[in-house]
N, CA, C and O of each residue as an XYZ file, in Angstrom:
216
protein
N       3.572     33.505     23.333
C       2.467     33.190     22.435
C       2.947     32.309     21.284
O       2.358     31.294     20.911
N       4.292     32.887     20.654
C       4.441     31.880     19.921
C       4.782     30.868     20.077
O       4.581     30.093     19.142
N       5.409     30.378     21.206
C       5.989     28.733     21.805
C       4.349     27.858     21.768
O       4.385     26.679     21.417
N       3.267     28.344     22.056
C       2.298     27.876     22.374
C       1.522     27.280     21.154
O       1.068     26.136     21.145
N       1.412     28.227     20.063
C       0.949     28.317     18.936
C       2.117     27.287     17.976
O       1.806     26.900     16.850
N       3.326     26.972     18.552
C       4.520     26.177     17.384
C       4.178     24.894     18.330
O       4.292     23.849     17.689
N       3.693     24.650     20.022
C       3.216     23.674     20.608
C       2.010     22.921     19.595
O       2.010     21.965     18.819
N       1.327     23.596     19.917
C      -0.105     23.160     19.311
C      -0.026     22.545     17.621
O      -0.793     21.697     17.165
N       0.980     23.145     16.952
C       1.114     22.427     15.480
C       1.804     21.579     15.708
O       1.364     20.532     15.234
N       2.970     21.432     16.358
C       3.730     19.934     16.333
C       3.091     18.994     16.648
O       3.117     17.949     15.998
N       2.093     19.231     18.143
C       1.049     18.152     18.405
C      -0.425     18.035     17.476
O      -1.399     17.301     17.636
N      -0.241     18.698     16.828
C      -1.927     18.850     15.759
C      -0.846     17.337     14.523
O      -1.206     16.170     14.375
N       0.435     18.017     13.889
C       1.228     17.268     13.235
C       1.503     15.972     13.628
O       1.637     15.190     12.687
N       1.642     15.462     14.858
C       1.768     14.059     15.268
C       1.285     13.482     15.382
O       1.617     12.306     15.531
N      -0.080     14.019     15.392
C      -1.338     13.371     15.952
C      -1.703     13.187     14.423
O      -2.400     12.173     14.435
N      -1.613     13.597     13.186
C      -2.223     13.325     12.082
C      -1.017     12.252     11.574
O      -1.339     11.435     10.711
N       0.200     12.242     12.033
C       1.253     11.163     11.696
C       0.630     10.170     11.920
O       0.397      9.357     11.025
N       0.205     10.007     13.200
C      -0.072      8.644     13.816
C      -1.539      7.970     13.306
O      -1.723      6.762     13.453
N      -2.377      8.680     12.809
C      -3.757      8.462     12.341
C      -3.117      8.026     11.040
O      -3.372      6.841     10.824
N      -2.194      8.718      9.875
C      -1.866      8.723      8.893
C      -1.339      7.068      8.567
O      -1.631      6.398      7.576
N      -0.170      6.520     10.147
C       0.419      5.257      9.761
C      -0.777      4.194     10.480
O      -0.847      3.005     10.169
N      -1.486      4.704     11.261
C      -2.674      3.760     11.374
C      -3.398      3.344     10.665
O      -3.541      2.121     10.654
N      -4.004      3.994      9.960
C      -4.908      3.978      8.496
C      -3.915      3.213      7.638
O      -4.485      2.224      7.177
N      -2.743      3.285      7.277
C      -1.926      3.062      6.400
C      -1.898      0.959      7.100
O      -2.176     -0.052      6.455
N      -1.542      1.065      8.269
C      -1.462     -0.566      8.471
C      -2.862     -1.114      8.248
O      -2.849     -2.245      7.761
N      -3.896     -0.677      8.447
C      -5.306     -0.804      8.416
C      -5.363     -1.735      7.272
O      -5.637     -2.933      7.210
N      -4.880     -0.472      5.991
C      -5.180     -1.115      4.594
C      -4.233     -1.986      4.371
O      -4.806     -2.917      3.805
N      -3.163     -2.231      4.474
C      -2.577     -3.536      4.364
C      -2.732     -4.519      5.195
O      -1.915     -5.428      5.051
N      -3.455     -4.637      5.964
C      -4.106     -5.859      6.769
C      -5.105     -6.062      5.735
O      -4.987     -6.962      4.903
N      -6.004     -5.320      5.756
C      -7.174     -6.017      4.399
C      -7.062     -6.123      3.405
O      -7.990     -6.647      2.789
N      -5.366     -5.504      2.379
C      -4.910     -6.189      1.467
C      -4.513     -7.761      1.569
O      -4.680     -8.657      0.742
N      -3.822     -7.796      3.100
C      -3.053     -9.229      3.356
C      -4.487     -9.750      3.133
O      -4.804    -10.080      1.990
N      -5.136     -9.821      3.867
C      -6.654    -10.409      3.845
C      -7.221    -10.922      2.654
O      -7.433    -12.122      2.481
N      -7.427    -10.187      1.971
C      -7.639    -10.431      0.653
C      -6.622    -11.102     -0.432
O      -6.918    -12.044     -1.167
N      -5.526    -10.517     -0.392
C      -4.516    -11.813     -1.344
C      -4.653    -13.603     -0.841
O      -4.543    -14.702     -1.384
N      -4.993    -12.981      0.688
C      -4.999    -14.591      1.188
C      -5.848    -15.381      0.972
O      -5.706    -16.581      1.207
N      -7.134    -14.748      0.370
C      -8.271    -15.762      0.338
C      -8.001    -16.297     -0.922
O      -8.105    -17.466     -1.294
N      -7.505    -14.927     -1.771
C      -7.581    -14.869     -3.360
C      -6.460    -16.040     -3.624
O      -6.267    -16.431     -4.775
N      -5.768    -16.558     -2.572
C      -4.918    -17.951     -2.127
C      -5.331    -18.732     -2.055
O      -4.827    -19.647     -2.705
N      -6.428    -19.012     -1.323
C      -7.394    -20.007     -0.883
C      -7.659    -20.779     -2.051
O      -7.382    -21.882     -2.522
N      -8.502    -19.447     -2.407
C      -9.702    -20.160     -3.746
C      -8.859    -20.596     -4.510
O      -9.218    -21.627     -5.077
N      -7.431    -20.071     -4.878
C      -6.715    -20.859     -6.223
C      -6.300    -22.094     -5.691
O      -6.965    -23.057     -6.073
N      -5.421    -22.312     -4.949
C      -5.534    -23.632     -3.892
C      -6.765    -24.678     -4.300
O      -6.647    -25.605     -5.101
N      -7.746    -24.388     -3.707
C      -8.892    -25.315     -4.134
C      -9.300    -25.222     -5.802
O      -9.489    -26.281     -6.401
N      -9.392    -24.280     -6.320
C      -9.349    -24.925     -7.973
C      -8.912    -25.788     -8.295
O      -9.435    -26.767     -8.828
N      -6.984    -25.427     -7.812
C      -6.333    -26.177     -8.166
C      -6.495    -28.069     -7.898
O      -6.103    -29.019     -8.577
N      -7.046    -28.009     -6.951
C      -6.716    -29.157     -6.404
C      -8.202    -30.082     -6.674
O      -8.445    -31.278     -6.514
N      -9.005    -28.984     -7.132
C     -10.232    -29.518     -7.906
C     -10.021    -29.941     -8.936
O     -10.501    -31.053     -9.155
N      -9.277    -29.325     -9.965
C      -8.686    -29.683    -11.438
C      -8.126    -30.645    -11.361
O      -8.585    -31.518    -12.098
N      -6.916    -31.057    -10.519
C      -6.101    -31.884    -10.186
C      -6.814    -33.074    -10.037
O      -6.508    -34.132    -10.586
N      -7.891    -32.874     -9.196
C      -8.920    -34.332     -8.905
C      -9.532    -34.875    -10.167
O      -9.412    -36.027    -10.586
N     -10.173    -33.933    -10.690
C     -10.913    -33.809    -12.014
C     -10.202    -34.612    -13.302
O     -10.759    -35.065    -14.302
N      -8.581    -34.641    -12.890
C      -7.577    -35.127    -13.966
C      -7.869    -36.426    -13.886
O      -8.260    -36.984    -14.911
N      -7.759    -37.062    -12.841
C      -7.384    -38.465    -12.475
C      -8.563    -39.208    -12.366
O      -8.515    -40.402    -12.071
């Protein structure tokens, strides 16, 4: 009974590991996502200003 019951938590435990580092890459994909645009747009300011100079 108890091998079964120390079964069932290691796999209850791995299974919340793996949800845990999934979720975890999730949000740094839509951080990358977001710094990148927040790239973009300065990029084009920039290069708006830049035009704007001359």
């Amino acid at each position: 009974m108890h091998t079964t019951e120390y079964d069932l938590a290691t796999t209850r435990l791995s299974e919340l590991r793996a949800e845990a580092d999934q979720a975890g890459r999730v949000r740094r994909l839509r951080a990358a996502r977001r710094w990148a645009r927040r790239a973009e747009y300065a990029s084009r300011r920039a290069a708006r200003a830049s035009a704007a100079v001359r």
